[in-house]
C-alpha positions, 0 to 999 in steps of 0.5 A, spaced: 608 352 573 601 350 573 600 350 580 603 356 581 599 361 577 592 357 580 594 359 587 596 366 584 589 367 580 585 364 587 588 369 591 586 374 586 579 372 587 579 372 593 582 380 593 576 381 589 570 377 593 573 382 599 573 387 596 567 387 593 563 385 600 566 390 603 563 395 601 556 391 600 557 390 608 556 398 609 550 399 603 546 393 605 545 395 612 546 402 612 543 405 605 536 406 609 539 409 614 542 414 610 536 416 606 532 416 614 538 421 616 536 425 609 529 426 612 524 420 608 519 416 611 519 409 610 514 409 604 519 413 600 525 408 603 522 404 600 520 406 594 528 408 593 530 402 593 525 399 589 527 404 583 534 403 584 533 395 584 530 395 577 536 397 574 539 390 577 533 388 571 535 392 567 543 392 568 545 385 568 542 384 562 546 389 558 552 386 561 552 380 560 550 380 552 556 384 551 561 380 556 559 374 552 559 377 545 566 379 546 568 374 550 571 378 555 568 379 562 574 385 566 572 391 562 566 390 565 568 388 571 573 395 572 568 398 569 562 398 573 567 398 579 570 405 578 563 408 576 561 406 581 566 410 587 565 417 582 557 416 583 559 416 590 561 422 591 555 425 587 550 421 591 553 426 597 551 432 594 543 430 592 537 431 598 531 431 592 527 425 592 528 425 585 536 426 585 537 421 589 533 416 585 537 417 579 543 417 582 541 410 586 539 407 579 545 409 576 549 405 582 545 400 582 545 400 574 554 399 574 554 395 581 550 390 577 556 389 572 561 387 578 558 381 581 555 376 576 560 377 572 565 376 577 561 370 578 563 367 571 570 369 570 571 365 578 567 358 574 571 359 568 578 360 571 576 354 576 574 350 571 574 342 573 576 344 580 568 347 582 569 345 588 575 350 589 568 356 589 566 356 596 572 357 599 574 362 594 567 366 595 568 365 603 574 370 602 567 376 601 564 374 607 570 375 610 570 382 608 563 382 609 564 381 617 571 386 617 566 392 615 560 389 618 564 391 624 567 397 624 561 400 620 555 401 625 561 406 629 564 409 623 556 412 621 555 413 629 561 417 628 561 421 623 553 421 622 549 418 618 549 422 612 556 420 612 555 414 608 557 416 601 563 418 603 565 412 606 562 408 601 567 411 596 573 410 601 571 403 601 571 402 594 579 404 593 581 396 595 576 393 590 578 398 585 586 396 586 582 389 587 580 388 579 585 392 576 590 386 578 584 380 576 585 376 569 581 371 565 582 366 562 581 368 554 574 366 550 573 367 543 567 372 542 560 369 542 558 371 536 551 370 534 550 363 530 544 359 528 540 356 533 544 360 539 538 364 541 533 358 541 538 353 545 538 360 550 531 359 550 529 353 550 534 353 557 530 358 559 523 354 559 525 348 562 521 346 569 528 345 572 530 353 571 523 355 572 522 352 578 529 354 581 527 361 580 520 361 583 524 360 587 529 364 587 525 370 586 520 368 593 528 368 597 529 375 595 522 378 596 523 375 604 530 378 604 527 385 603 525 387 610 532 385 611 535 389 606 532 395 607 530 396 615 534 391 619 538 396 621 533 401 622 529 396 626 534 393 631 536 401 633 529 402 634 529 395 639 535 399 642 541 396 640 547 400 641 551 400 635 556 396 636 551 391 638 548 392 631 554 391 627 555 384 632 548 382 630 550 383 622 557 380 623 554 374 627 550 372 621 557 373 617 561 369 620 556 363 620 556 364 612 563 364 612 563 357 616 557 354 611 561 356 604 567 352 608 563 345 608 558 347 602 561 344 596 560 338 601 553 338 602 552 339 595 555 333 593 551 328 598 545 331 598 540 333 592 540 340 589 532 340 591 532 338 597 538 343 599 534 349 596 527 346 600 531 346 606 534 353 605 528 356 604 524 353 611 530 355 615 529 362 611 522 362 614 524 360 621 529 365 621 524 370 619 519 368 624 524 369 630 525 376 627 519 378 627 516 375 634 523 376 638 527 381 635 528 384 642 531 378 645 538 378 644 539 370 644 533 369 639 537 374 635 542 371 635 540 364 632 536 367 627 542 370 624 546 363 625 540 361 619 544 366 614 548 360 614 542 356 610 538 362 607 544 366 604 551 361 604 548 354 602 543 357 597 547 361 594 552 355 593 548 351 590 544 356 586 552 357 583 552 349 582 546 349 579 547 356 573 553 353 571 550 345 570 544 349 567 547 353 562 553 351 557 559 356 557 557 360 551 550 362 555 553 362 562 553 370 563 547 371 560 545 365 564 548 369 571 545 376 568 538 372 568 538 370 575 540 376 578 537 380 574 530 377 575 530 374 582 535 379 585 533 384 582 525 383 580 524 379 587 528 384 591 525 391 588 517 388 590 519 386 596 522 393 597 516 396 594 512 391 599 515 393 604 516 400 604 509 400 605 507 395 610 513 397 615 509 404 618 515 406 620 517 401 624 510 400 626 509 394 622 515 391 623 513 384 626 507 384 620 512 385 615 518 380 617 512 375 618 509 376 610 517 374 609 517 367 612 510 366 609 514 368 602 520 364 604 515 357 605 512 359 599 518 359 595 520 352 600 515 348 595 517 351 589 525 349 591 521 342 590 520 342 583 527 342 581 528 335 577 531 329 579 534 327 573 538 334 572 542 332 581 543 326 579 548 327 573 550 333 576 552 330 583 555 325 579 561 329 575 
């Protein structure tokens, strides 16, 4: 009987990872063309994106505190998600600067909700079974790729400024998605002697500091990516179909990566995963940012979001769920995203809204990104030994 409510719980996570990065597929790559159809420049792209990711700072703290206060994760998760696909439709009647800042915070604000709880709620129901998550997780890629697809043609086709909507459309699965999810029951965290400190303490180790240097450098260097990838390849003159094929291919490597991650983890340790993702992220920017125009060096760089999303973000769930106990485990999720993601991802927005000129500065831009990921190689370094070597061995 076990077995058969395992699979059911499995397959609902991957519903809920599909549906979740389905949507992701349409906001990640075509947000900024939105704003550019509204008629903002790339400074105030930039700007937008940066204000809306603040809120990642702000939201999954909250979140998380409350989710392990009550010992429940899905009211948060639902919460967030049908927020989310009303604030759509309300994005759809603001053209203001400052409108369309609030509403993008308010989306990011309840968007934040969903993944890093989703995360926990995925770790907990798998239990000892750890090495079922890649798997699992490669069922959003899958979503991620089916969207990445069809996207490019559905805004060339229904105009650029056609987004919300189909955003809000996409979201209807993922809200049927986590309508059907469970969890496995926790006693509420309530406040004890010695909780707050141990938190603490966690989070002032070298292990964790050294993993959010890191971190935090990986989200910087994504940001040209995040906000202008699609911009800058229409600019290179790439059909849209092109476009959605170039961000699908990036997929479909990170696919196949979390097939084998779990693997690699295993017999490699945790530092040298991570340094090795950040200098092949470094590399993958390189070739952005010198050979845009040349199709098949396009193409290689996007087989290195196998490494630079898929491998990292594996072995960042690995290292998270070992790091913190339990009790701490959303509040633990809620810190890295909300610090590396969010803060990481809102100056490299800020950043590069003003070095990217429209355009002009694009290759500089995508070379301040390599440099940052370098960077972040050394700090991925840093991660202790002693901590891979236990983990490695459970």
């Amino acid at each position: 009987m076990s077995e058969v409510i395992t699979k059911q719980d499995a397959n609902r996570l991957r519903w809920a990872y599909f549906g979740y990065f389905a949507v992701l597929a349409l906001i990640m790559p075509y947000l900024a063309v939105f704003l550019d159809a509204l008629g903002f420049k790339s400074r105030d792209i930039g700007e937008l994106i940066a204000i809306s990711t603040l809120c990642r700072i702000v939201g999954p703290p909250l979140w998380a505190t409350y989710c392990d206060y009550k010992g429940k994760r899905l009211p948060a998760i639902r919460v967030g998600v049908f927020a989310t696909f009303v604030l759509f439709f309300l994005l759809n009647q603001v053209t203001s600067f400052a409108g369309v800042a609030l509403v993008m915070a308010l989306i990011s604000f309840f968007w934040s909700a969903v993944l890093p709880q989703l995360e926990v709620v995925t770790l907990n129901t798998l239990g000892a079974e750890q090495h079922k998550y890649s798997g699992i997780r490669a069922a959003g890629s899958m979503g991620f790729i089916v969207v990445a697809l069809v996207a490019a043609g559905l805004i060339d086709w229904g105009g650029k400024a056609s987004f919300p909507l189909l955003a809000a459309f996409l979201m209807i699965p993922l809200m049927v998605s986590v309508v059907r999810l469970r969890e496995i029951r926790q006693l509420s965290q309530q406040v004890v002697n010695g909780a707050s400190a141990s938190l603490v303490q966690n989070i002032f180790k070298r292990q964790f500091l050294s993993f959010m240097a890191a971190s935090i450098l990986l989200q910087l260097s994504f940001a040209p990516f995040y906000a202008f990838f699609a911009l800058y390849l229409a600019q290179l003159g790439y059909a849209p179909f092109t476009v959605g094929a170039i961000i699908a291919l990036g997929v479909v490597a990170e696919v196949v990566m979390f097939l084998v991650a779990s693997k690699l983890l295993v017999r490699f340790r945790l530092s040298r995963v991570l340094a090795v993702c950040m200098a092949l992220t470094a590399v993958r920017w390189w070739l952005v940012a010198d050979f845009g125009a040349t199709l098949w060096l396009l193409a290689i760089s996007q087989l290195l979001h196998a490494f630079s999303f898929a491998l990292q973000h594996s072995a960042a769930m690995r290292f998270l769920h070992r790091h913190f106990p339990k009790s701490q485990q959303s509040r633990g999720q809620a810190i890295y995203i909300s610090v590396a993601w969010g803060g990481g991802a809102a100056i490299g927005a800020w950043v590069s809204g003003i070095t990217w000129q429209d355009g002009a500065g694009a290759s500089f831009t995508y070379s301040l990104a390599a440099i940052a990921a370098l960077i972040g190689m050394v700090c991925a370094l840093g991660i202790a030994r002693d901590k891979e070597t236990i983990s490695s061995s459970q």
